[in-house]
N, C-alpha and C positions, 0 to 999 in steps of 0.2 A: 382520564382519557388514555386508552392502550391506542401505543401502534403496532403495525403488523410488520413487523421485517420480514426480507427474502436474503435468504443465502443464492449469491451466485457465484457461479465458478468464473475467474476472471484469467485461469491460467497461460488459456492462447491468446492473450491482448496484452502481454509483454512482449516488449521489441527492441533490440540492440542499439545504445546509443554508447559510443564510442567503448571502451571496455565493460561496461556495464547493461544491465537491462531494466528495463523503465516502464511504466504503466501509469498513463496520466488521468486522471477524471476529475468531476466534479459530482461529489456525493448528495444523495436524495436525501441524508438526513443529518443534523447537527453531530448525533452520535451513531458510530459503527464499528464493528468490530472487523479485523482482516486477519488471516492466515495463513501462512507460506510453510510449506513443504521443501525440502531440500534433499535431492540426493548426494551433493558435495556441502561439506561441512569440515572446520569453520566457516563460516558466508557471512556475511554484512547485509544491514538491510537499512537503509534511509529514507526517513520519510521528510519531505519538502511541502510547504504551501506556498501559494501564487494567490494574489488578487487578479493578476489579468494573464496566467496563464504562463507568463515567459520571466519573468523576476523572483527566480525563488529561492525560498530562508530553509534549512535543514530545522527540524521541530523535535524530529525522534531519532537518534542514531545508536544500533545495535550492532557491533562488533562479538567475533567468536558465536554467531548463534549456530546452536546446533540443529539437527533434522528439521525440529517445527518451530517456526515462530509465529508468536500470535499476541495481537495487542488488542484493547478496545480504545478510541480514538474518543474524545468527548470535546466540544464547544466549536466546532466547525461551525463556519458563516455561510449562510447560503448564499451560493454559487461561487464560495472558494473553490479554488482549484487544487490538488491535494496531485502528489507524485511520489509513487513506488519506489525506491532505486537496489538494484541488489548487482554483487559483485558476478552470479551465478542464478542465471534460470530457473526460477520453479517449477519441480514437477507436479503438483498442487498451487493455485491460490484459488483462496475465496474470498469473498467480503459477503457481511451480514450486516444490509441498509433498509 
């Protein structure tokens, strides 16, 4: 069975939470990959999950990344909730779900 992913651009749906910028969703598929763009570099980039949205565990954390960072995410639960965190704005993101 093939699935079809869509690349979308998720750049304007980060938003400033306290020194940092955030991007919160719930992913349409188990596996996906994301992508972040940086005009300041070094940048940090942390990734969180949530069962209900507000309790969350750091899963992935990437200090010193430079210009582009880009991972593929694999065994997400449907309708986990999954959170962005970067020290610095991207001028690029995408996710591929």
């Amino acid at each position: 069975k093939s699935t079809i992913m869509a690349l979308k651009d998720i750049t304007g749906n980060f938003a400033a939470s306290g020194s940092n910028q955030e991007y919160k969703f719930q992913p349409a598929a188990s596996t996906f990959g994301l992508q972040l763009v940086f005009d300041t570099h070094p940048s940090k980039v942390v990734l969180y999950q949530s069962l209900d949205g507000e309790s969350w565990v750091a899963f992935a954390v990437d200090y010193g990344v430079g210009s582009v960072w880009q991972k593929n995410i694999e065994g997400v639960i449907g309708e986990q909730h999954i959170k962005i965190q970067c020290n610095v704005k991207p001028v690029k993101a995408l996710i591929l779900e």
